[in-house]
N, C-alpha and C positions, 0 to 999 in steps of 0.2 A: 429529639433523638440525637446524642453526642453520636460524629463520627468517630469510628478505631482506630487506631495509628496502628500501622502494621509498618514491620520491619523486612528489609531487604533480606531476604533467606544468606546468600553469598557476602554480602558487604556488613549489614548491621544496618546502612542509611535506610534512609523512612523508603517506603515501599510509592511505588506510583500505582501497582495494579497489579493482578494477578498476570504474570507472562510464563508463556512456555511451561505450566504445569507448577510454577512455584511465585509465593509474592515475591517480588525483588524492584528496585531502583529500575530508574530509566537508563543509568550507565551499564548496570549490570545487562540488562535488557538487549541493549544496544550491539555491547560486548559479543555477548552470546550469539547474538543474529548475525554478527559482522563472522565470528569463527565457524559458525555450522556453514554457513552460504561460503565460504572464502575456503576451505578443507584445506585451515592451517596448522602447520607443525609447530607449536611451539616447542620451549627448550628450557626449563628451570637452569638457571646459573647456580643453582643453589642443592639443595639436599630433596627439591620437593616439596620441604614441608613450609613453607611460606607462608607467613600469617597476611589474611586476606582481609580488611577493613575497610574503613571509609576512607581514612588517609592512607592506609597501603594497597589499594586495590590494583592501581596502576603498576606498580613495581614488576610482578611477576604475571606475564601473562599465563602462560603454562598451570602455574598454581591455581591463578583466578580459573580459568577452563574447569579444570580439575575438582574445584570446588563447586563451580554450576552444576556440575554432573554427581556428585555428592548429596548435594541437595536435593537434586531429583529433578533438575530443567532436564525436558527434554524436544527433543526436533520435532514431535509431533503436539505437544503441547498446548494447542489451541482447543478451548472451550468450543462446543460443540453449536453454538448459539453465534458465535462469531465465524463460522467456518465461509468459504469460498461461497458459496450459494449467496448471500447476502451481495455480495460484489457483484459477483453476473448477473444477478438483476438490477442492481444499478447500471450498470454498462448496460443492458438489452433496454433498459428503459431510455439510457441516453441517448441509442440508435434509435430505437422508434421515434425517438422525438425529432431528432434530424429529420429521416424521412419525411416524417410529419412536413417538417417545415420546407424540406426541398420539393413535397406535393405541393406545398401549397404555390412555388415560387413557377411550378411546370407551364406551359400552355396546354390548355387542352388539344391534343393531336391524334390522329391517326396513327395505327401502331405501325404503319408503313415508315410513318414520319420518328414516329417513337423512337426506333431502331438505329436512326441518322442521329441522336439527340443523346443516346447514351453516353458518349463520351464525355460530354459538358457537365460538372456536378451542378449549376441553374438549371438548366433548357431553358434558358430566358436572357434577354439583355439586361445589363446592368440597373437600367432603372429599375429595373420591378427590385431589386436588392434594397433600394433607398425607401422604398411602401412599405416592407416589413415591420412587425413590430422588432424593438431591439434584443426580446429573447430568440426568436427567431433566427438574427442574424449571427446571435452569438451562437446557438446551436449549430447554422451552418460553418462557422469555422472555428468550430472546435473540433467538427469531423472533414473538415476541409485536410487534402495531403499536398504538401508539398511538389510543385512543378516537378 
């Protein structure tokens, strides 16, 4: 089965993927995300009507905007298959794992003692860190925060 060559909706250049409701390029892509998140003015120097390409894409930001919304990009754009839900459960699964791994590093204590212990992200001395396996340790400091 040949792949399709799809073209950038705004530019003309070869498309990377479906973004923001239209095929387009990773500069176009880029572009777009950098002006909806940045709520910038731009300013044609020109009449507006700026021809937008692959070699003149750059030239006129104003125009280039102008022509993503033409097109039909727009700020809610995302497929509904890639939406946020996908992400927070990656991150809720990366927490669990932490924990995971910080149970495993705990001593067993009384919740009198438990209570004293909270503050410490181990509850343990050092060596018990160096017994871990190495996903383990890297789970705890990637949810490790800064002193």
């Amino acid at each position: 089965m040949a792949k399709e060559t799809r073209f950038c909706a705004v530019c003309s250049d070869y498309a990377s993927g479906y973004h923001y409701g239209v095929w387009s390029c990773e500069g176009c892509k880029a572009f777009f995300k950098r002006s909806i998140q940045g709520h910038n003015d731009y300013m044609c120097p020109a009449t507006n009507q700026c021809t937008i390409d692959r070699n003149r894409r750059k030239s006129c930001q104003a125009c280039r905007l102008r022509k993503c919304y033409e097109v039909g990009m727009m700020k809610g754009g995302v497929r509904k298959e890639r939406g946020r839900v996908l992400r927070r459960d990656k991150r809720r699964t990366a927490i669990s794992d932490r924990e995971k791994a910080v149970k495993g590093l705990e001593p067993k204590t009384s919740p009198h003692q438990d209570k004293r212990r909270r503050g410490s992200a181990l509850g343990g001395d050092r060596s018990s860190v160096a017994s871990l396996p190495s996903e383990q340790v890297l789970l705890l400091l990637q949810g490790a925060e800064p002193p």
